[in-house]
VOGU-3710 file (C-alpha; in Angstrom, 3 decimals, decimal comma):
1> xxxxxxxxxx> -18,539/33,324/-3,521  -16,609/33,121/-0,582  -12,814/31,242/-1,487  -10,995/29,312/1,116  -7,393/28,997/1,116  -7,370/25,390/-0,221  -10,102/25,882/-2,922  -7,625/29,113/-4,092  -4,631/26,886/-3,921  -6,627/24,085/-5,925
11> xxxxxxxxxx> -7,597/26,669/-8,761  -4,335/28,254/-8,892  -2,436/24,850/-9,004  -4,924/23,929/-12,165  -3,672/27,959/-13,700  -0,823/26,982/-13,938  -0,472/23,511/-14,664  1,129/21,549/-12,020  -0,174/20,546/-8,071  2,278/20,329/-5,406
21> xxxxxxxxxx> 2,684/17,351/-3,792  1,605/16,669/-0,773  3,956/14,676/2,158  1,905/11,619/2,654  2,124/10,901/6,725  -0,519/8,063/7,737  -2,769/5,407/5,604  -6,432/5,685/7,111  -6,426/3,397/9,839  -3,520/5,900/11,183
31> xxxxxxxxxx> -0,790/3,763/10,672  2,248/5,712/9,668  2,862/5,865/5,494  6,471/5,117/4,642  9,339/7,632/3,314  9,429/5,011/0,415  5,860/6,549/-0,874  7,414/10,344/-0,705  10,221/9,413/-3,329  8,887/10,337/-6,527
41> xxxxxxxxxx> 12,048/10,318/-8,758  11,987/8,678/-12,542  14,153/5,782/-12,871  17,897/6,829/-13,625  19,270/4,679/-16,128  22,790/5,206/-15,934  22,516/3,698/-12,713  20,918/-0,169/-13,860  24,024/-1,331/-16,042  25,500/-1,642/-19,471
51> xxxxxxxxxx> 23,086/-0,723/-21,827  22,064/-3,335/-25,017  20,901/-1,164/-27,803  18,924/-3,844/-29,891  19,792/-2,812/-33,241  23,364/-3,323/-32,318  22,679/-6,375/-31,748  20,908/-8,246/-34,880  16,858/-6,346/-34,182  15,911/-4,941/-37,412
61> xxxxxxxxxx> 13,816/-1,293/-37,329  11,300/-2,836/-39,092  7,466/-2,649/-38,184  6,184/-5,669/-40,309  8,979/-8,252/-38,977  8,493/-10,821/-35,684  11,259/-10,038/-33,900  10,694/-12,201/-30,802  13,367/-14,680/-30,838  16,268/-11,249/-31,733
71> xxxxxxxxxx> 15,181/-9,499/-28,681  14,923/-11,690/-26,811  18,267/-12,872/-27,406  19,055/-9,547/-26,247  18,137/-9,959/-23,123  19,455/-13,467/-22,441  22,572/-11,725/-22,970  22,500/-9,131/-20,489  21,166/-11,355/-18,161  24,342/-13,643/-18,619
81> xxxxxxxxxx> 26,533/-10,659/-18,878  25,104/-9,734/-14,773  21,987/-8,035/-15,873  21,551/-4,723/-17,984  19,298/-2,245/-19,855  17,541/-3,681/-23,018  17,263/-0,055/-25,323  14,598/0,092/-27,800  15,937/2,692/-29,886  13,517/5,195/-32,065
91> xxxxxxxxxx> 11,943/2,951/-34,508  9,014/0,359/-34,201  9,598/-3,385/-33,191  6,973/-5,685/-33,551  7,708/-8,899/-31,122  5,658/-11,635/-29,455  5,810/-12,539/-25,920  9,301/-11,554/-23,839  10,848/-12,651/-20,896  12,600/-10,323/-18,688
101> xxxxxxxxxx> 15,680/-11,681/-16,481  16,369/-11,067/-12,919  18,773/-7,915/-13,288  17,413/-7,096/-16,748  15,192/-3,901/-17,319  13,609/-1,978/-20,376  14,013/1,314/-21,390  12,202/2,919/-25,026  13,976/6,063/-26,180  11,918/8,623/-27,616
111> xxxxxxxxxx> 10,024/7,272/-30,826  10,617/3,996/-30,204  8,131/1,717/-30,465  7,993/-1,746/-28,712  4,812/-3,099/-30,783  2,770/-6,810/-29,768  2,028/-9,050/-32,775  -1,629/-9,299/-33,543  -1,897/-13,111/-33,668  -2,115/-14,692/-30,648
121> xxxxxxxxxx> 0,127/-17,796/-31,866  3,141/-15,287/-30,670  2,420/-15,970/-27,361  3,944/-18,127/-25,467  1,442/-20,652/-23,347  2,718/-20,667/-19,703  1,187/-20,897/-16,299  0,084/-17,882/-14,872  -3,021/-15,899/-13,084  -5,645/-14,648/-14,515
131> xxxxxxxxxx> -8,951/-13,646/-12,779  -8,531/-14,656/-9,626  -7,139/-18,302/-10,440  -3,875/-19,888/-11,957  -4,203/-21,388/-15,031  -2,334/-22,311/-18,694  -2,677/-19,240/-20,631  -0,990/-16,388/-22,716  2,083/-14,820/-21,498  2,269/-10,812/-22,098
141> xxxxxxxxxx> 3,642/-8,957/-24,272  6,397/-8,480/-21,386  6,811/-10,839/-18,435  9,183/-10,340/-15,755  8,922/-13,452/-12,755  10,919/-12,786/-9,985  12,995/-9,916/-11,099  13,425/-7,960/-8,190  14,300/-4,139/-8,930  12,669/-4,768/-12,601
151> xxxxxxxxxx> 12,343/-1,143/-13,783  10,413/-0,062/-17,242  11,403/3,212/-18,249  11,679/6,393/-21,075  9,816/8,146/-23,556  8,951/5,405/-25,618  5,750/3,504/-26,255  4,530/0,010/-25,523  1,547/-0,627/-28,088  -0,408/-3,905/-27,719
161> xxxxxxxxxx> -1,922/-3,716/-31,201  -4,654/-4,924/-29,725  -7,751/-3,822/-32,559  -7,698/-7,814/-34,168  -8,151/-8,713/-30,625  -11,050/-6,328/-29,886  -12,786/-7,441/-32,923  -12,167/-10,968/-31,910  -14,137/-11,029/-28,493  -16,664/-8,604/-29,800
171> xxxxxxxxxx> -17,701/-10,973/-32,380  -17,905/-13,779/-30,191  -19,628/-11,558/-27,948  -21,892/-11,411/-30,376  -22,038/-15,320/-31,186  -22,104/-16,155/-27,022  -22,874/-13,335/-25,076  -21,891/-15,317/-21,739  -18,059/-15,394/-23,502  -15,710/-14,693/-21,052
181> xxxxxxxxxx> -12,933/-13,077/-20,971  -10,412/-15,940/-21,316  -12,655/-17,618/-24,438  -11,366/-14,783/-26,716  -7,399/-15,681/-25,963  -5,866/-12,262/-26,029  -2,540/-11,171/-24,227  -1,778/-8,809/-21,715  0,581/-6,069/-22,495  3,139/-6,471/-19,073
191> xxxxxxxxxx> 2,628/-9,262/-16,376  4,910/-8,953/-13,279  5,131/-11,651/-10,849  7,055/-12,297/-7,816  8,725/-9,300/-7,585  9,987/-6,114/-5,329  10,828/-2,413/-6,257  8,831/-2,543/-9,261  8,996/0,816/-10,717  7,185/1,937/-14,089
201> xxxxxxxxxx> 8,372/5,648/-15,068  7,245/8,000/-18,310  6,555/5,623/-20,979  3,021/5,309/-23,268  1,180/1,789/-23,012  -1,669/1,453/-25,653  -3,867/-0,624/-27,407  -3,062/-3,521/-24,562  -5,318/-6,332/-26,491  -6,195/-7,631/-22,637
211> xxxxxxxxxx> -5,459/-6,136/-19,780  -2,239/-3,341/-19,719  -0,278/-3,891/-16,481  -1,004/-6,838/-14,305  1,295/-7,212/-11,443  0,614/-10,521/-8,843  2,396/-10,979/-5,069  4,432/-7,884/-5,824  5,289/-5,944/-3,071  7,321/-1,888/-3,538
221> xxxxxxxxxx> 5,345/-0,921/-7,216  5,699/2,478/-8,558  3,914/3,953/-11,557  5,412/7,621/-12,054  4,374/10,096/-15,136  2,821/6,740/-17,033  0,207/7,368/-20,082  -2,241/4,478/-20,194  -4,783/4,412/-23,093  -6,979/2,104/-24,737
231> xxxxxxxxxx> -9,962/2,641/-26,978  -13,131/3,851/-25,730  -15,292/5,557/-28,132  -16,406/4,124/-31,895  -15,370/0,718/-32,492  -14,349/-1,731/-31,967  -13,459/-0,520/-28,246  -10,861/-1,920/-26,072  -12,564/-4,721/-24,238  -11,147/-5,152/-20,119
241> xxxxxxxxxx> -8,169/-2,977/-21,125  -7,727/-2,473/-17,125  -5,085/0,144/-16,561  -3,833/-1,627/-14,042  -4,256/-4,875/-12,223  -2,755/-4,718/-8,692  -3,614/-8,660/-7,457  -2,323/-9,583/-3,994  0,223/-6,415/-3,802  1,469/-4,469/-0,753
251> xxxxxxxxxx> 2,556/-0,954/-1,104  2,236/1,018/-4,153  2,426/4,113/-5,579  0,344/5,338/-8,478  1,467/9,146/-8,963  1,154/11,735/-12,041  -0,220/9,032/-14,288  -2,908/9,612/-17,509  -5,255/6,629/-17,616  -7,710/6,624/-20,376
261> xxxxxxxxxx> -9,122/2,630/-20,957  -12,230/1,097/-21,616  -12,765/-0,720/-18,308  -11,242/-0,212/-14,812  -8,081/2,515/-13,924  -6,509/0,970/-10,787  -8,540/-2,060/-10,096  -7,728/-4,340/-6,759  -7,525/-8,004/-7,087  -6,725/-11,079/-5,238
271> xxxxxxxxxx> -9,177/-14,077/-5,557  -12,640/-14,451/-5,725  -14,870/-17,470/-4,619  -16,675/-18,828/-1,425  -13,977/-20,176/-0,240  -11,253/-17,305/-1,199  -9,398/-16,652/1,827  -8,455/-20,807/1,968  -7,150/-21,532/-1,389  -3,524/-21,257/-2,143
281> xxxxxxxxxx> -2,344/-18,143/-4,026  -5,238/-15,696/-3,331  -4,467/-12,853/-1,061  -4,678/-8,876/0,385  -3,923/-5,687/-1,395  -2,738/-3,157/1,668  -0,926/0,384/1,532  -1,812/2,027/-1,806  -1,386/5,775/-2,628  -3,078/7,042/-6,264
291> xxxxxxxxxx> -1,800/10,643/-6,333  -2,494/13,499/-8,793  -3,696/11,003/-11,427  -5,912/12,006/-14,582  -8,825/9,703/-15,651  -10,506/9,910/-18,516  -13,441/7,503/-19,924  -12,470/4,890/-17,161  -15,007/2,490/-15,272  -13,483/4,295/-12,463
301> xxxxxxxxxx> -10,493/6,259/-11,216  -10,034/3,014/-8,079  -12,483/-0,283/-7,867  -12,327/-2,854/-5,303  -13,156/-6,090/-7,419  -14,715/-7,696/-8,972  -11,748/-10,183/-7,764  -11,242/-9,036/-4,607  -11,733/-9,497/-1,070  -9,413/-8,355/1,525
311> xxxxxxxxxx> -8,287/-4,855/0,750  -7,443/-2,273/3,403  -5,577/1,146/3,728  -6,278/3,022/-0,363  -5,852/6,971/-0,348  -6,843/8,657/-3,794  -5,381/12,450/-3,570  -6,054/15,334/-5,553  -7,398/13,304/-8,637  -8,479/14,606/-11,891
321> xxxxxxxxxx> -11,926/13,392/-13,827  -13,335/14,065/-16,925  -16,504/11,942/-17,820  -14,969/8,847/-15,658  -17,764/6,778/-14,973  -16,605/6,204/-10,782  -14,473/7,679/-8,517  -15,131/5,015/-6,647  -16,423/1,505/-7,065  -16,769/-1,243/-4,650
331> xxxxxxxxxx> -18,041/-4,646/-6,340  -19,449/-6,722/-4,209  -19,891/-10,507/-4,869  -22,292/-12,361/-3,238  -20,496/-15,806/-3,601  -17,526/-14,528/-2,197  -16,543/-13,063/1,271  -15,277/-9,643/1,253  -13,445/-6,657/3,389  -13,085/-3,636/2,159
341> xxxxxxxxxx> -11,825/-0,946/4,381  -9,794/1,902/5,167  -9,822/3,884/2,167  -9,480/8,094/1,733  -10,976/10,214/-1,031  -9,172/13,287/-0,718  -9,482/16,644/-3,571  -11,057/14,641/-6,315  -12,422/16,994/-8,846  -13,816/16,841/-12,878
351> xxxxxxxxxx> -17,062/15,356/-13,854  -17,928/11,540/-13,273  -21,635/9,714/-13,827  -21,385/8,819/-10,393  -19,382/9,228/-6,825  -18,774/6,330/-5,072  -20,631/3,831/-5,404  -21,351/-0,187/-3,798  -23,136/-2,027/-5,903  -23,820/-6,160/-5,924
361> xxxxxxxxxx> -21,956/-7,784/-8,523  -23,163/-11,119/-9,717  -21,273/-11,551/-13,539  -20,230/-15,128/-13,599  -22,178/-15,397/-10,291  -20,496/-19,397/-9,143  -21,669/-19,367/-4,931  -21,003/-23,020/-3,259  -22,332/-23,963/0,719  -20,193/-22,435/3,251
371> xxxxxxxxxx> -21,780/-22,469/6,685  -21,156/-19,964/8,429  -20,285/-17,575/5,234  -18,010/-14,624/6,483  -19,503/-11,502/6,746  -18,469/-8,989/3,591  -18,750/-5,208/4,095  -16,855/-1,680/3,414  -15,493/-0,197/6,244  -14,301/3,588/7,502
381> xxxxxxxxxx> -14,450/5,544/4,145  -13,204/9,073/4,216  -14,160/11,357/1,356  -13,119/15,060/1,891  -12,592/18,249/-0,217  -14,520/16,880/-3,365  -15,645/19,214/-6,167  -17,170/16,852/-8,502  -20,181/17,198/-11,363  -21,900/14,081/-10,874
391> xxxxxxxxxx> -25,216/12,299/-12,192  -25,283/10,564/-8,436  -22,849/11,458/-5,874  -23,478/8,364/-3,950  -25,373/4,979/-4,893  -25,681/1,869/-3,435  -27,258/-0,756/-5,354  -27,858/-4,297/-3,668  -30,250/-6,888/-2,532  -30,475/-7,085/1,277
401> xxxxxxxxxx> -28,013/-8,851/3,646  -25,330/-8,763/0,741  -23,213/-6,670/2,906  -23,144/-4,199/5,381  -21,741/-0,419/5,412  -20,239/1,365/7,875  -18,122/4,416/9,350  -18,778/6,707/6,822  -17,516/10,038/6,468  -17,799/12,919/3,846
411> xxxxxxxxxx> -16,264/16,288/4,787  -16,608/19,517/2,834  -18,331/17,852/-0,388  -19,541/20,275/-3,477  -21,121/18,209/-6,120  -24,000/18,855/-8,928  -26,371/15,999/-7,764  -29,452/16,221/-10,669  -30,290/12,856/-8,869  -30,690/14,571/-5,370
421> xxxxxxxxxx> -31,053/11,294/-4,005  -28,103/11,365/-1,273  -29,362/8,258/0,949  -27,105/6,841/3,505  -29,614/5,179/5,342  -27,566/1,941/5,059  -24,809/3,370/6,334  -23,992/2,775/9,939  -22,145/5,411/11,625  -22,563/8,050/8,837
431> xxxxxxxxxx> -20,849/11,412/9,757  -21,984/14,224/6,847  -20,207/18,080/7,700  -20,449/20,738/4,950  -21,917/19,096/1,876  -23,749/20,627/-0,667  -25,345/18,219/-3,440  -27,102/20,056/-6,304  -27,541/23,410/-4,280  -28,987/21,499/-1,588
441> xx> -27,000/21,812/2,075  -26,399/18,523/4,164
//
């Protein structure tokens, strides 16, 4: 078999371990990608402030005590003090919902454990977003609102203790199967709002009992060397334990992160409904990089939706699958308008049960009249240098005038294809060099 320089490069980087990183230079509609997304350092400590060990300061190391109101005192205190670093030191602290302070920032030392209560009555009732809508519900585990520079940091581990909620919504599941999500009143682990220069840098996040990390109208968000994992085999599995939530966020980078949950990796948000684009607080995601990421039993390594509907400019580079379900996935709803577009698929490799893939999405289906309804369609995909073991490389599955495809593009493609059923009819524009699905040449 005849080895080209990049396919000897890509075996020799998984040898030994590691993958160079690759100078990102322009998003797919050519515009030109920031410095800002090159920067890959961890977050330094030492440079965010005086530091507020918690045990110093009245938190017991004790795994079976609340200890909401102690740390949070902790952090009222920095933030009066000019801001600072609240320490969770090795140990486990079990807490209810917190509330992070402009200036304030978390860091978890090596063994220690920031832990969520398992009874929802923790959580503080606030108003927040949640699905495409504002609403009175749970706070996370760990809010920050408009704490520009908010950093979350170490060695440590954030564990949602989520298995009482799990069992919770599957039983009502059970009970109702049209429960929502909402109807089973579980938190999310961390909730960002309002906020710039987000950054996110080596910890663990497990167990989230809702969704892990959901950040909304934050612009500058990096996730660097972050584990993410939530059950997904046996049960009770870990019901919409999204990875994480990006809804109406510009420019972020999702680099050298492990993301292992039992719903959707990076999902894209930002309002759903007929009338999306005209109600207050709905918006675009724009200018995201997912680089040298692992996914394990995820929905899918990227999806577009299922509350979305104006995102442009994604790259995915040299990602990692094994038995993710999508590279991939654009949901599209037919009660709501929807532009997706610009987007770059570039060295994924591992096995997945499908590709890419478009696919009509009608759970909790609510259209209304709009006359005329804007036009919804994916737009100028690039997928390149793929080596993938798939059930289906591609799939689109919809009812007719739902949407449109177009300005396709797949570029030196090897895939095992058992479907061999590789239509891009729908596709207009499709440009196909050097693919090879299941043997077969395209």
């Amino acid at each position: 078999m005849k080895l080209n320089v990049r396919s000897f490069l890509l075996v020799l980087s998984v040898v030994c371990g590691v993958t160079a990183h690759a100078k990102f230079t322009n998003f797919p509609d050519g515009s030109k990608v920031p410095d800002w997304f090159n920067d890959s350092k961890p977050v330094d400590v030492r440079n965010l402030g005086k530091q507020y060990v918690i045990t110093e300061h009245g938190v017991l190391s004790d795994s079976t005590v609340i200890q909401t109101e102690n740390i949070q005192r902790v952090i009222d205190l920095a933030a009066s003090n000019g801001g600072g670093v609240i320490v969770i030191p090795e140990g486990t602290y079990l807490s209810g919902s917190l509330f992070f302070k402009p200036g304030t920032h978390l860091h978890l030392l090596k063994g220690g454990k920031l832990k969520g209560s398992d009874a929802i009555t923790n959580y503080k009732i606030v108003k927040t977003r949640l699905e495409g809508q504002t609403l009175d519900y749970f706070a996370a585990l760990v809010n920050a609102d408009g704490c520009n520079g908010f950093t979350i940091s170490g060695e440590g581990t954030i564990d949602g203790n989520g298995h009482r909620f799990y069992d919770e919504f599957w039983l009502r599941r059970k009970v109702n199967r049209k429960c929502t999500n909402l109807e089973a009143l579980r938190p999310r682990m961390l909730y960002v709002s309002n906020s710039s220069d987000v950054t996110v840098s080596g910890i663990t996040m497990m167990n989230s009992g809702f969704w892990t990390n959901h950040l909304y109208k934050c612009d500058r968000i990096k996730y660097l060397n972050v584990t993410i994992l939530a059950p997904t085999d046996g049960y009770p599995k870990g019901p919409s334990t999204d990875a994480i939530d990006l809804d109406v966020c510009n420019d972020v980078l999702v680099s050298n992160c492990y993301m292992n949950v039992n719903d959707d990796a990076v999902c894209l948000k930002g309002g759903k409904g007929t009338y999306v684009d005209t109600i207050p607080g709905n918006g675009s995601v724009n200018r995201v990089i997912i680089d040298r990421c692992t996914f394990g039993k995820t929905n899918a390594g990227v999806t577009f939706g299922s509350e979305a509907w104006d995102c442009s400019n994604v790259i995915m580079k040299d990602c990692k699958f094994d038995g993710t379900y999508h590279v991939v996935l654009f949901k599209m709803r037919p009660d709501t308008p929807q532009q997706y577009r610009n987007v770059l698929i570039d060295g994924a490799t591992g096995t997945v049960r499908v590709g890419i893939e478009a696919s009509t999405w009608t759970q909790f289906f609510n259209k209304t009249e709009r006359d005329p309804m804007p036009a919804s369609g994916v737009d100028n995909v690039i997928c390149r240098n793929c080596n993938l073991k798939c059930t289906r490389f591609f799939y689109k599955n919809s009812k007719s005038g739902d949407y449109t495809l177009s300005n396709f593009t797949f570029t030196d493609i090897w895939a095992e294809d058992p479907d061999s059923q590789f239509d891009t009819t729908d596709i207009k524009n499709c440009v196909i060099e050097n693919v090879t699905l299941n043997g077969k040449k395209y």
